[in-house]
KOLDO-490081 format. One record per residue: residue in three letters; x, y negated, z negated of N, C-alpha, C in turn; residue number from 1. Coordinates in nm, 2 decimals. Layout:
N
(ala,(X,Y,Z),(X,Y,Z),(X,Y,Z),NUM)
...
This chain:
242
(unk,(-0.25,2.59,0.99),(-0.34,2.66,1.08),(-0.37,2.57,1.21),1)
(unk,(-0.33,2.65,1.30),(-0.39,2.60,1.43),(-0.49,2.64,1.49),2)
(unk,(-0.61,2.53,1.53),(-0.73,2.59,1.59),(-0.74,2.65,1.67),3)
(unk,(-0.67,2.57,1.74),(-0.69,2.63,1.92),(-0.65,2.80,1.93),4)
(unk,(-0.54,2.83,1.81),(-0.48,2.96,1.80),(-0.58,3.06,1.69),5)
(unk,(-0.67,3.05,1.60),(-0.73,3.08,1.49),(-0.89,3.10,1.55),6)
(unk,(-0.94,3.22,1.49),(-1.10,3.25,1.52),(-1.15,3.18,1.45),7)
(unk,(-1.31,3.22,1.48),(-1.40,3.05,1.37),(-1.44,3.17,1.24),8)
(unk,(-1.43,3.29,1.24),(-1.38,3.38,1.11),(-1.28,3.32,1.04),9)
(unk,(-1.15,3.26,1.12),(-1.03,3.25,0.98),(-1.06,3.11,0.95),10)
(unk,(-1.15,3.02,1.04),(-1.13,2.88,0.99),(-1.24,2.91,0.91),11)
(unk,(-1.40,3.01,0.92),(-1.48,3.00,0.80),(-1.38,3.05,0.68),12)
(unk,(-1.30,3.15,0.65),(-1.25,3.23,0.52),(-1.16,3.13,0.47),13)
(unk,(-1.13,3.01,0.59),(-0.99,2.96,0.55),(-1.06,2.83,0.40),14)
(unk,(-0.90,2.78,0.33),(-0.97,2.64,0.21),(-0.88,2.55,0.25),15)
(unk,(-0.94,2.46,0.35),(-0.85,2.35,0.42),(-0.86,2.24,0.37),16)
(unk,(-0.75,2.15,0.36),(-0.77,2.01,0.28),(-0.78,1.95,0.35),17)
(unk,(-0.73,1.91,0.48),(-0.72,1.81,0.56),(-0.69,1.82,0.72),18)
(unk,(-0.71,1.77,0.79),(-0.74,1.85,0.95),(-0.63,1.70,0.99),19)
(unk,(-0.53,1.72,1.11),(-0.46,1.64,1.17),(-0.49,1.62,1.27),20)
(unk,(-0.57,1.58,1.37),(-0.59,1.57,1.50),(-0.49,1.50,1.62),21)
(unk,(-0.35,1.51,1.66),(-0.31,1.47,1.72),(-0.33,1.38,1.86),22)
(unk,(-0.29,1.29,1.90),(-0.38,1.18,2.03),(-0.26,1.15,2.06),23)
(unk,(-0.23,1.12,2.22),(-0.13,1.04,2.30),(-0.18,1.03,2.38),24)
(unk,(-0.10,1.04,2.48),(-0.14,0.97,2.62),(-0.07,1.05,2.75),25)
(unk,(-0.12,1.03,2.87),(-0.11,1.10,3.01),(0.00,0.97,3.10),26)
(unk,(0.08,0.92,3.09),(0.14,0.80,3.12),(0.30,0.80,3.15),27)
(unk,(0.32,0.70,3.24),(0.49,0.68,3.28),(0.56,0.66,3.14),28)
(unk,(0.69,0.74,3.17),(0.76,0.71,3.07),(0.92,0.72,3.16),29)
(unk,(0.93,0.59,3.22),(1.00,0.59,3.28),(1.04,0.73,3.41),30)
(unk,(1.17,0.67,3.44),(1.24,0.80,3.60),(1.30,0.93,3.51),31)
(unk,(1.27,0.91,3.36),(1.32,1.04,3.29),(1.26,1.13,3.22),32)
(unk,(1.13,1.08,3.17),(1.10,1.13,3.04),(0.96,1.14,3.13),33)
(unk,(0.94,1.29,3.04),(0.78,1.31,3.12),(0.64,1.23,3.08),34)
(unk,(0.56,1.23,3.17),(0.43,1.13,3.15),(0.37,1.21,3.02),35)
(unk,(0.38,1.32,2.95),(0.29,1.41,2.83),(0.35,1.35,2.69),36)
(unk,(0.50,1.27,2.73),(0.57,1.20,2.62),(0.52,1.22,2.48),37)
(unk,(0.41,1.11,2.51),(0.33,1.14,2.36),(0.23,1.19,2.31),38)
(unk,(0.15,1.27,2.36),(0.12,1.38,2.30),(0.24,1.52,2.24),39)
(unk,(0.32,1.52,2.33),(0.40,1.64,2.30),(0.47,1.56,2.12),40)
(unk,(0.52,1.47,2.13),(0.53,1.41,1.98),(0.44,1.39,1.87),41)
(unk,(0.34,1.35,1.93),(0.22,1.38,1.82),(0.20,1.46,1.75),42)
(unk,(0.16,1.58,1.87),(0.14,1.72,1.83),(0.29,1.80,1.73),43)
(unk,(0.38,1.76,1.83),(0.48,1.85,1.70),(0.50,1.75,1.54),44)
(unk,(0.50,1.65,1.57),(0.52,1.60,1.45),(0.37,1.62,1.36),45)
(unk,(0.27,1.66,1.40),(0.21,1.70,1.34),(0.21,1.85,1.27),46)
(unk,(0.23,1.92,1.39),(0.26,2.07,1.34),(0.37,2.06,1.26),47)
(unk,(0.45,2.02,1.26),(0.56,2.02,1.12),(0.52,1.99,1.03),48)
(unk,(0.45,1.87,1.03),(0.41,1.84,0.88),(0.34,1.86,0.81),49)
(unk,(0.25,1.98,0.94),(0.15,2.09,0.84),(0.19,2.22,0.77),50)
(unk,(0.32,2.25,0.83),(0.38,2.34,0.78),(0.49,2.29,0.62),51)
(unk,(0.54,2.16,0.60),(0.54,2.12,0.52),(0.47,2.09,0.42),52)
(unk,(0.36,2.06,0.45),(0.23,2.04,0.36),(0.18,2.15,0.27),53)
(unk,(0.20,2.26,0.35),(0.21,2.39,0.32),(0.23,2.42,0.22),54)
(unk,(0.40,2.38,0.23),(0.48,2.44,0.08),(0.44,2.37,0.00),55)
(unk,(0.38,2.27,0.01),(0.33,2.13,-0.14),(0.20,2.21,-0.16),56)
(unk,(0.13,2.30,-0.10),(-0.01,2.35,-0.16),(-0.10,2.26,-0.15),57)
(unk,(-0.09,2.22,0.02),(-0.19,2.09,0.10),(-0.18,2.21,0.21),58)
(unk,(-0.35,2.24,0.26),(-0.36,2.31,0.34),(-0.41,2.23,0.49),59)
(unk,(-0.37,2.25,0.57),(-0.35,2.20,0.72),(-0.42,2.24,0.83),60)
(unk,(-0.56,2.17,0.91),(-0.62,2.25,0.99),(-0.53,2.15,1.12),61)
(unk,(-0.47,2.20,1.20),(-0.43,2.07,1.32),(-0.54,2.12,1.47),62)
(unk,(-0.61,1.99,1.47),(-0.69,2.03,1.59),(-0.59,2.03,1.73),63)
(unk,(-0.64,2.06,1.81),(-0.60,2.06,1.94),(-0.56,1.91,2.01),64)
(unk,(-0.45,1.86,2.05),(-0.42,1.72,2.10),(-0.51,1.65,2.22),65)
(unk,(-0.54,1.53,2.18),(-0.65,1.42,2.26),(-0.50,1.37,2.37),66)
(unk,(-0.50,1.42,2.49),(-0.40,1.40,2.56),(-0.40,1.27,2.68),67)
(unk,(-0.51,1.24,2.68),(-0.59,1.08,2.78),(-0.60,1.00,2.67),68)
(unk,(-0.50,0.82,2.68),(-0.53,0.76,2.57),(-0.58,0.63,2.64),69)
(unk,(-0.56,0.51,2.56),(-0.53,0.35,2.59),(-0.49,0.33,2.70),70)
(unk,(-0.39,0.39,2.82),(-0.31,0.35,2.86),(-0.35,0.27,3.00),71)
(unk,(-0.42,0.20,2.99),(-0.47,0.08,3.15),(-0.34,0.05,3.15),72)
(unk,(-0.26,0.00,3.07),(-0.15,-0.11,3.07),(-0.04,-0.06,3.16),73)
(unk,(-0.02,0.11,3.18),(0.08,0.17,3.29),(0.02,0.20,3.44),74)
(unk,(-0.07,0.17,3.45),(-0.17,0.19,3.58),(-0.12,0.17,3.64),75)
(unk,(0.02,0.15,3.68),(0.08,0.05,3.84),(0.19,0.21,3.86),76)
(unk,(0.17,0.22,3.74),(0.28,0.41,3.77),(0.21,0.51,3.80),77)
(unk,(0.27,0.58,3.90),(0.23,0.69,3.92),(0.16,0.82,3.83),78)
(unk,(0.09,0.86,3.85),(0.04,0.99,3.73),(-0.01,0.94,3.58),79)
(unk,(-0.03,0.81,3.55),(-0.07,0.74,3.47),(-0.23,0.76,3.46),80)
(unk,(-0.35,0.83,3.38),(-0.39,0.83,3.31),(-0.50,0.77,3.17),81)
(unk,(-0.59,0.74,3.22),(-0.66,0.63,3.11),(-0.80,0.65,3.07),82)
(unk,(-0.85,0.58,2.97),(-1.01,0.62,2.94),(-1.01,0.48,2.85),83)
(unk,(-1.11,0.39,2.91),(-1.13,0.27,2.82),(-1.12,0.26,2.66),84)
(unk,(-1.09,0.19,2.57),(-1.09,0.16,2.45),(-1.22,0.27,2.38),85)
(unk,(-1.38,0.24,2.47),(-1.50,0.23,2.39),(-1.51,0.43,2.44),86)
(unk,(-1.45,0.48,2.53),(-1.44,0.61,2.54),(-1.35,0.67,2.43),87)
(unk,(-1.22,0.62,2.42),(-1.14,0.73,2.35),(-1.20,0.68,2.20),88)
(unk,(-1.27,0.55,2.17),(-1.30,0.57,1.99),(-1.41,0.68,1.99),89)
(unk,(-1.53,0.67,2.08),(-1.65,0.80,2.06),(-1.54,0.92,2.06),90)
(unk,(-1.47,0.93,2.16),(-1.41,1.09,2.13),(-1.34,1.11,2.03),91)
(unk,(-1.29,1.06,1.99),(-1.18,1.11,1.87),(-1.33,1.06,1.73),92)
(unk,(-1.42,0.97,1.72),(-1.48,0.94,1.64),(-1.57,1.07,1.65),93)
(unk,(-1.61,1.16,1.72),(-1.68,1.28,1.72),(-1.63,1.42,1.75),94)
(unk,(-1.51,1.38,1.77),(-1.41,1.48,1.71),(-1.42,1.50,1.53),95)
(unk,(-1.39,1.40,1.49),(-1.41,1.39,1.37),(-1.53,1.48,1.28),96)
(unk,(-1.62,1.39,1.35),(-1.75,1.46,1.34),(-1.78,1.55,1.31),97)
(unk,(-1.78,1.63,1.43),(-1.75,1.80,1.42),(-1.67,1.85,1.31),98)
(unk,(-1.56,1.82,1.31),(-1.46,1.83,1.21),(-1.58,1.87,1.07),99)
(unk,(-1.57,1.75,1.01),(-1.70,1.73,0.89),(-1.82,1.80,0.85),100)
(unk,(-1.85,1.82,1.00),(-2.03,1.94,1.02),(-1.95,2.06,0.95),101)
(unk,(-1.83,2.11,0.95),(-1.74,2.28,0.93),(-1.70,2.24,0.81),102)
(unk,(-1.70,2.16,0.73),(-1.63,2.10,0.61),(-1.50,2.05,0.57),103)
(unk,(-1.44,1.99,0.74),(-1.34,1.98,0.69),(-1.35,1.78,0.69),104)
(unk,(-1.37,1.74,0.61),(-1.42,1.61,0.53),(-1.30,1.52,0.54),105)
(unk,(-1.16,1.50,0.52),(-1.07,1.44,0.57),(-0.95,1.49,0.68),106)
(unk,(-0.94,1.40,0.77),(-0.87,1.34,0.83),(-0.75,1.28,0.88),107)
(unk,(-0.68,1.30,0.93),(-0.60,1.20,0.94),(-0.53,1.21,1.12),108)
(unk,(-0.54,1.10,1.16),(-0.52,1.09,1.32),(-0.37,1.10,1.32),109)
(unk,(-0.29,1.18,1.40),(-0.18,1.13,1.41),(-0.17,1.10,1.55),110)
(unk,(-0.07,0.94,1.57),(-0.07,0.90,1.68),(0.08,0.88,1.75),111)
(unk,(0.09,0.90,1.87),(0.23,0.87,1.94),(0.18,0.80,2.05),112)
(unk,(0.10,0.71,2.09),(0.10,0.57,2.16),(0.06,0.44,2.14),113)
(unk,(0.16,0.33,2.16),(0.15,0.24,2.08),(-0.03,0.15,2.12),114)
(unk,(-0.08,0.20,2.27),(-0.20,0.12,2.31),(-0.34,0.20,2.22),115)
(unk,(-0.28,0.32,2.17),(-0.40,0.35,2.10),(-0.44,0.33,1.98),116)
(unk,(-0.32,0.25,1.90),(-0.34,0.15,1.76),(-0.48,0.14,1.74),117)
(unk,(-0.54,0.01,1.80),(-0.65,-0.10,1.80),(-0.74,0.03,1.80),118)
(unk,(-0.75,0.08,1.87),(-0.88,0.18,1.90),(-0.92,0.26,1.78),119)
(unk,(-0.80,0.36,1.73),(-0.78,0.45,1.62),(-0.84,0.40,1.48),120)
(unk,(-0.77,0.24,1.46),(-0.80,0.21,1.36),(-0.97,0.17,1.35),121)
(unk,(-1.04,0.12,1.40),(-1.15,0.08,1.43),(-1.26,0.22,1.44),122)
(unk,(-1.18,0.34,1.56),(-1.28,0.43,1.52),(-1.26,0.52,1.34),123)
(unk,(-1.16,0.55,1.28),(-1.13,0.56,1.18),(-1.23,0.51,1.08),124)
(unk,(-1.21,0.38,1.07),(-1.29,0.29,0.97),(-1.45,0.32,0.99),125)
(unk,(-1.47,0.28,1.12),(-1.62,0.36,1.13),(-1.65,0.48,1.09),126)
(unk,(-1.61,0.62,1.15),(-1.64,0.71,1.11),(-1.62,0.72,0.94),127)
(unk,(-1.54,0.65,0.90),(-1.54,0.65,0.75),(-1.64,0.55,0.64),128)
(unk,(-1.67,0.45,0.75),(-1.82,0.36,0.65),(-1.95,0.44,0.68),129)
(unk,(-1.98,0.52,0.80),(-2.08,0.60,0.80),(-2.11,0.68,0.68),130)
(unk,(-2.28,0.62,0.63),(-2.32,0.70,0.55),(-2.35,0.84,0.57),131)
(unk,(-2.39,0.87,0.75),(-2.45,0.97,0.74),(-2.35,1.10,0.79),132)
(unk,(-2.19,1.04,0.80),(-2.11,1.16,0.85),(-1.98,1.16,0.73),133)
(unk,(-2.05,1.27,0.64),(-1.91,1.30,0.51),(-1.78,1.35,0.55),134)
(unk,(-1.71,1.24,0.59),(-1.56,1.23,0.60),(-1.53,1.08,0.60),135)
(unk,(-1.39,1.10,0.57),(-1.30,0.99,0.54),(-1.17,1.02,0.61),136)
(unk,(-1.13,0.91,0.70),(-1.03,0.90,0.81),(-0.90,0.84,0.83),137)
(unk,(-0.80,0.84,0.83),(-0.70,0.75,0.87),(-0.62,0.75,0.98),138)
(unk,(-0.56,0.64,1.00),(-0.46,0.73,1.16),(-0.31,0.66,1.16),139)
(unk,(-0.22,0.76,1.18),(-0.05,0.74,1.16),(0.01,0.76,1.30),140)
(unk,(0.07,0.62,1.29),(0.15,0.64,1.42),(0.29,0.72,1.37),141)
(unk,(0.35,0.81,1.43),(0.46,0.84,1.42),(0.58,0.77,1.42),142)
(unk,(0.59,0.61,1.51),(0.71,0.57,1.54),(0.69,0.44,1.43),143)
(unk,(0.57,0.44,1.37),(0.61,0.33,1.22),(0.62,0.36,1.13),144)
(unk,(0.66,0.53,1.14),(0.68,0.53,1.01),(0.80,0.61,0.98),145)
(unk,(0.93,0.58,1.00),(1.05,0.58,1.07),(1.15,0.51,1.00),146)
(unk,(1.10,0.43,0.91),(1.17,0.35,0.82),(1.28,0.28,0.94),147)
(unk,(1.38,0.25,0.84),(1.45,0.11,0.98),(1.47,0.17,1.13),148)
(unk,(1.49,0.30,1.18),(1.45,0.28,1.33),(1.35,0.22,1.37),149)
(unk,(1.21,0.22,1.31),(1.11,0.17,1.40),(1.12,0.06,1.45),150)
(unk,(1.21,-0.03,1.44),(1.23,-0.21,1.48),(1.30,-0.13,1.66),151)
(unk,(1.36,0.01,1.65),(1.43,0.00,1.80),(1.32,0.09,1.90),152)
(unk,(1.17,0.08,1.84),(1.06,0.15,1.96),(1.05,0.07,2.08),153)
(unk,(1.08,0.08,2.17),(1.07,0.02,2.31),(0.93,0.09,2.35),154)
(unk,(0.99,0.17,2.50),(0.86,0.22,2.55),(1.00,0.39,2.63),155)
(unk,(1.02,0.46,2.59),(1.12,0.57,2.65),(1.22,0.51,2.69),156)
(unk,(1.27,0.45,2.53),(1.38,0.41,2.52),(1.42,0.50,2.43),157)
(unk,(1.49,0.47,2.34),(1.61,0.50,2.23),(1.53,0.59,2.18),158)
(unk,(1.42,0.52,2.08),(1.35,0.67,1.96),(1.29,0.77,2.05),159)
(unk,(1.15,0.74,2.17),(1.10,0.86,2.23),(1.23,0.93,2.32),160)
(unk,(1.33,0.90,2.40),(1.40,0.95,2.44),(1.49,1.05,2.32),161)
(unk,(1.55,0.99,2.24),(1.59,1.07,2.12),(1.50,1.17,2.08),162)
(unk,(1.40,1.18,2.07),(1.29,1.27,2.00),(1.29,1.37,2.12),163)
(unk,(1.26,1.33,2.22),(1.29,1.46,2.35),(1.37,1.47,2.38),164)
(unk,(1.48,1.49,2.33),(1.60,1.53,2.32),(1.59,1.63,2.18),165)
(unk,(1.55,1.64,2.12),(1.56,1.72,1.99),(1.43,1.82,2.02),166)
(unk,(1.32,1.80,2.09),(1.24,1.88,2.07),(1.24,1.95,2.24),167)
(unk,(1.26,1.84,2.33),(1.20,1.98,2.43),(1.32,1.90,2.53),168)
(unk,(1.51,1.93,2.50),(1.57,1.90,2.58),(1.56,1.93,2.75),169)
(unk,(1.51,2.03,2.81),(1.48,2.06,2.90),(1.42,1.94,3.01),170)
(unk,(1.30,1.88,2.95),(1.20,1.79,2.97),(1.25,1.62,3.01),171)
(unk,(1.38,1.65,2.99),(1.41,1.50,2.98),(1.56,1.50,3.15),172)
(unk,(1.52,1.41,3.21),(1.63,1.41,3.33),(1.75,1.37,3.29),173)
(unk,(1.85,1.44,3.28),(1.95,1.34,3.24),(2.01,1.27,3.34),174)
(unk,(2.00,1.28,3.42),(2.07,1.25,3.55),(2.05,1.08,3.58),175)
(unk,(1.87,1.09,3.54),(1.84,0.94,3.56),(1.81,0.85,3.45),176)
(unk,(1.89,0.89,3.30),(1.89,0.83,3.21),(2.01,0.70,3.24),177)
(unk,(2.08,0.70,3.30),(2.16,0.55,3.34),(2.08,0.48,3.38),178)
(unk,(2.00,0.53,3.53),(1.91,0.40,3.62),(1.80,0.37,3.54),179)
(unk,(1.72,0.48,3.44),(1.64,0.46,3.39),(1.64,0.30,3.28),180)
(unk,(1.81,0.35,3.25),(1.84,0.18,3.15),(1.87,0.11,3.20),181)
(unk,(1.96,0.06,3.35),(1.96,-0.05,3.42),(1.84,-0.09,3.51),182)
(unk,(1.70,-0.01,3.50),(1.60,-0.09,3.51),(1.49,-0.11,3.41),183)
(unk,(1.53,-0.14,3.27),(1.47,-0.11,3.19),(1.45,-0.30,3.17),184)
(unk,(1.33,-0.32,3.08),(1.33,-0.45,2.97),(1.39,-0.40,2.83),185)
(unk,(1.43,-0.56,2.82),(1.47,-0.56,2.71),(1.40,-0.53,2.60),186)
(unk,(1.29,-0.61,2.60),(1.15,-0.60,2.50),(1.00,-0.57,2.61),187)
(unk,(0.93,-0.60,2.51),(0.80,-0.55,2.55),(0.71,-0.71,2.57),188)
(unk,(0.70,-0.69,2.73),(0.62,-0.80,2.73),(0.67,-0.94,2.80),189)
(unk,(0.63,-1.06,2.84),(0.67,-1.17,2.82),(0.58,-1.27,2.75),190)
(unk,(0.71,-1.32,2.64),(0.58,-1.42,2.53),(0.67,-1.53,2.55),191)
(unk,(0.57,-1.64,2.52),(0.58,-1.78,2.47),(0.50,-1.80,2.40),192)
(unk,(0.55,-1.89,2.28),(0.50,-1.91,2.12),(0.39,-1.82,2.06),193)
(unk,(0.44,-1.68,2.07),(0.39,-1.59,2.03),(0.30,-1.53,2.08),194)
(unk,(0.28,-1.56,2.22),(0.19,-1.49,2.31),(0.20,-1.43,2.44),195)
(unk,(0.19,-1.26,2.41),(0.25,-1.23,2.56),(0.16,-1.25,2.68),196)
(unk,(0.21,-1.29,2.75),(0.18,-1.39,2.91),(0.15,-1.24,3.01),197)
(unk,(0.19,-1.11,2.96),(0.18,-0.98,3.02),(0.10,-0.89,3.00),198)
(unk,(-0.01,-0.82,3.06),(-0.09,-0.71,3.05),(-0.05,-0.62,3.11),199)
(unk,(0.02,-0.60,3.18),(0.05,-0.46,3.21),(0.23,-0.43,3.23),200)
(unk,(0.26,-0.31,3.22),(0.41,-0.33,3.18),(0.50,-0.32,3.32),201)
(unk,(0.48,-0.30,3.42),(0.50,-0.33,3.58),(0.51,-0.50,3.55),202)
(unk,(0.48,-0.56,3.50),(0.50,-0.72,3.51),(0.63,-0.74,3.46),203)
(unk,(0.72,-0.66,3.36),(0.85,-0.74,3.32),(0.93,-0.61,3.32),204)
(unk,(0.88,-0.48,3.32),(0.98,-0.38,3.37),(0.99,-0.31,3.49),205)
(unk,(1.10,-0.33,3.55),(1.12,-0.24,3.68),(1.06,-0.13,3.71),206)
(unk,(1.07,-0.04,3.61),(1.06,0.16,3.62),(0.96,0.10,3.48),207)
(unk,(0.90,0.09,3.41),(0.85,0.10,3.32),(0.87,0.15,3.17),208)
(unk,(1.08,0.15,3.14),(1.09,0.17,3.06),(1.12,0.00,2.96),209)
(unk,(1.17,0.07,2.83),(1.21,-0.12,2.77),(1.27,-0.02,2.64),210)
(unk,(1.39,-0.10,2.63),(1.49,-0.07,2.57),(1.59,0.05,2.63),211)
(unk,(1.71,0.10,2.54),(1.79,0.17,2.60),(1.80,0.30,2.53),212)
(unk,(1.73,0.42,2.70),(1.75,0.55,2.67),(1.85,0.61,2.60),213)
(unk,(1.96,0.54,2.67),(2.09,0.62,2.63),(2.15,0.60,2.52),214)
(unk,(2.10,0.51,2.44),(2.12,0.50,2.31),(2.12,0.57,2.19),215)
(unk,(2.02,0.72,2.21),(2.01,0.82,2.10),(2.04,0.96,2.18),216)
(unk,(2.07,0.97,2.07),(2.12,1.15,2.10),(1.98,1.27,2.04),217)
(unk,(1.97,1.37,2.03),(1.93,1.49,1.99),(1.94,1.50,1.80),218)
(unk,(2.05,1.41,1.78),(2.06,1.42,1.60),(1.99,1.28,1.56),219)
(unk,(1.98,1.22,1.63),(1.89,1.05,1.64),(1.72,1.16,1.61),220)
(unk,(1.69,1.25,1.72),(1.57,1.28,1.74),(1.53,1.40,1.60),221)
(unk,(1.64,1.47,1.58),(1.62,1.51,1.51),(1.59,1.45,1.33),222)
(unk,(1.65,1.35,1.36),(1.62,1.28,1.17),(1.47,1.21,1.18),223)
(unk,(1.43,1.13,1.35),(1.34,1.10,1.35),(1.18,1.17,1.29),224)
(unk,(1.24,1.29,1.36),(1.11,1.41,1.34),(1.13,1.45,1.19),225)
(unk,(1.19,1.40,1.12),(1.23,1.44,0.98),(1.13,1.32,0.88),226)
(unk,(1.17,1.27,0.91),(1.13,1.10,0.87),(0.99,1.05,0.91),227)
(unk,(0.91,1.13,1.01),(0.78,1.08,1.04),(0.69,1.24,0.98),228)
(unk,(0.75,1.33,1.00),(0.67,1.45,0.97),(0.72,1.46,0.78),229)
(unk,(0.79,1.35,0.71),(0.78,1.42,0.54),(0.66,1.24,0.52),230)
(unk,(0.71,1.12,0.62),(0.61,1.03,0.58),(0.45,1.09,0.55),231)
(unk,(0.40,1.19,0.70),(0.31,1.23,0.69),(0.23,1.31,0.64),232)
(unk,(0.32,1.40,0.59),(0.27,1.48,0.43),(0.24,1.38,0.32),233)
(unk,(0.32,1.27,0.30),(0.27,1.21,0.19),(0.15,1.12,0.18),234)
(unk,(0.13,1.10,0.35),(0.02,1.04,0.37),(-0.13,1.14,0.33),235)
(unk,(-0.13,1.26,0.39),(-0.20,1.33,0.35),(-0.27,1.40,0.26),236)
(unk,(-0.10,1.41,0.17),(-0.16,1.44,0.02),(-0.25,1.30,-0.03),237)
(unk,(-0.21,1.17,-0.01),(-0.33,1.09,-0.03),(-0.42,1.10,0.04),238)
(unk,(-0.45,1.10,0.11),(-0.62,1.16,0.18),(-0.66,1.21,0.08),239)
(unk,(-0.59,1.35,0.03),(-0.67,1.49,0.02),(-0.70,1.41,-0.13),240)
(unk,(-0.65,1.36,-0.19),(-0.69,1.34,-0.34),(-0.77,1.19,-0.34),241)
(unk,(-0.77,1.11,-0.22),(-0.87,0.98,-0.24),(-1.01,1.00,-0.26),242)
């Protein structure tokens, strides 16, 4: 069930186990890939895996996607997008909320940007040691849970370029997926002895990408979306039974 598509009749008649609230971000993703990047991943890898969930007899409310995340760190790009750490925990932490007041009591955040980790987990945990709000929360990033691709997540490189390629090939330039990789970093960041020397990603990439677009195809994107939407059924059926 989708909210944003469902009356507050079918979500009262409805017996939901667990609600997915999808979160990304408004941000560069490189000269190719659009700034909605990840939210548009979030959200579908969530809607799949509510429809999977389905057939296991785990019932699926997916809220509407938190589309403003973490992202200060792209602020030097264009059309980039942001809401401090202590804003996006209250909103998704009373998103939740709400969630809970209707009875839907677990949780689970699904995420597609890497700056909104720190935040998710923290508001999560809270809204879950709160005595006075009955729910229990988790939050999944999509690209760690990927099994051995996740070691090649750049930033609209290889895995999010692959995944928009499989889900909304239209969306992606092909034209500027070469320049996109010969201005790309290699990795993320500049460290010495374990510490990156870089806050914002205009400091060690050209265009703002890191790693290489042209490295995955549409069948890359497609096993991806396979591999993060059956992780996340399994994750949920734990929710629903914790």
């Amino acid at each position: 069930m989708k909210l944003s598509e469902a009356t507050w009749t079918e979500v009262r008649d409805a017996d939901v186990d667990v609600a997915f609230l999808p979160v990304g971000s408004t941000e560069q993703h490189g000269p190719h890939a659009p700034l909605g990047t990840d939210a548009l991943a979030a959200e579908t890898v969530a809607d799949e895996a509510a429809g999977r969930a389905s057939a296991a007899d785990v019932e699926v409310a997916v809220a509407p996607p938190v589309h403003v995340g973490v992202s200060e760190e792209h602020r030097r790009f264009d059309g980039t997008l942001w809401v401090s750490p202590e804003t996006f925990r209250a909103y998704v932490r009373e998103t939740i909320e709400s969630l809970a007041f209707h009875g839907v009591d677990r949780v689970v955040v699904v995420n597609g940007h890497g700056g909104n980790v720190e935040a998710l987990a923290e508001a999560t945990r809270r809204v879950s040691r709160d005595d006075d709000v009955d729910a229990y929360a988790v939050a999944f990033t999509w690209f760690e849970a990927v099994g051995d691709h996740a070691g090649d997540m750049g930033h609209a490189g290889k895995l999010e370029t692959s995944l928009l390629r499989e889900l909304a090939p239209d969306l992606v330039r092909e034209e500027r997926v070469d320049a996109a990789r010969d201005g790309a970093a290699a990795r993320w960041g500049e460290w010495v002895r374990g510490v990156n020397l870089s806050h914002d990603s205009d400091e060690f990439s050209e265009n703002g990408v890191v790693g290489d677009p042209t490295a995955g195809d549409a069948d890359l994107g497609e096993e991806l979306l396979d591999r993060a939407s059956d992780a996340l059924v399994d994750v949920a059926a734990a929710v629903v039974d914790r």
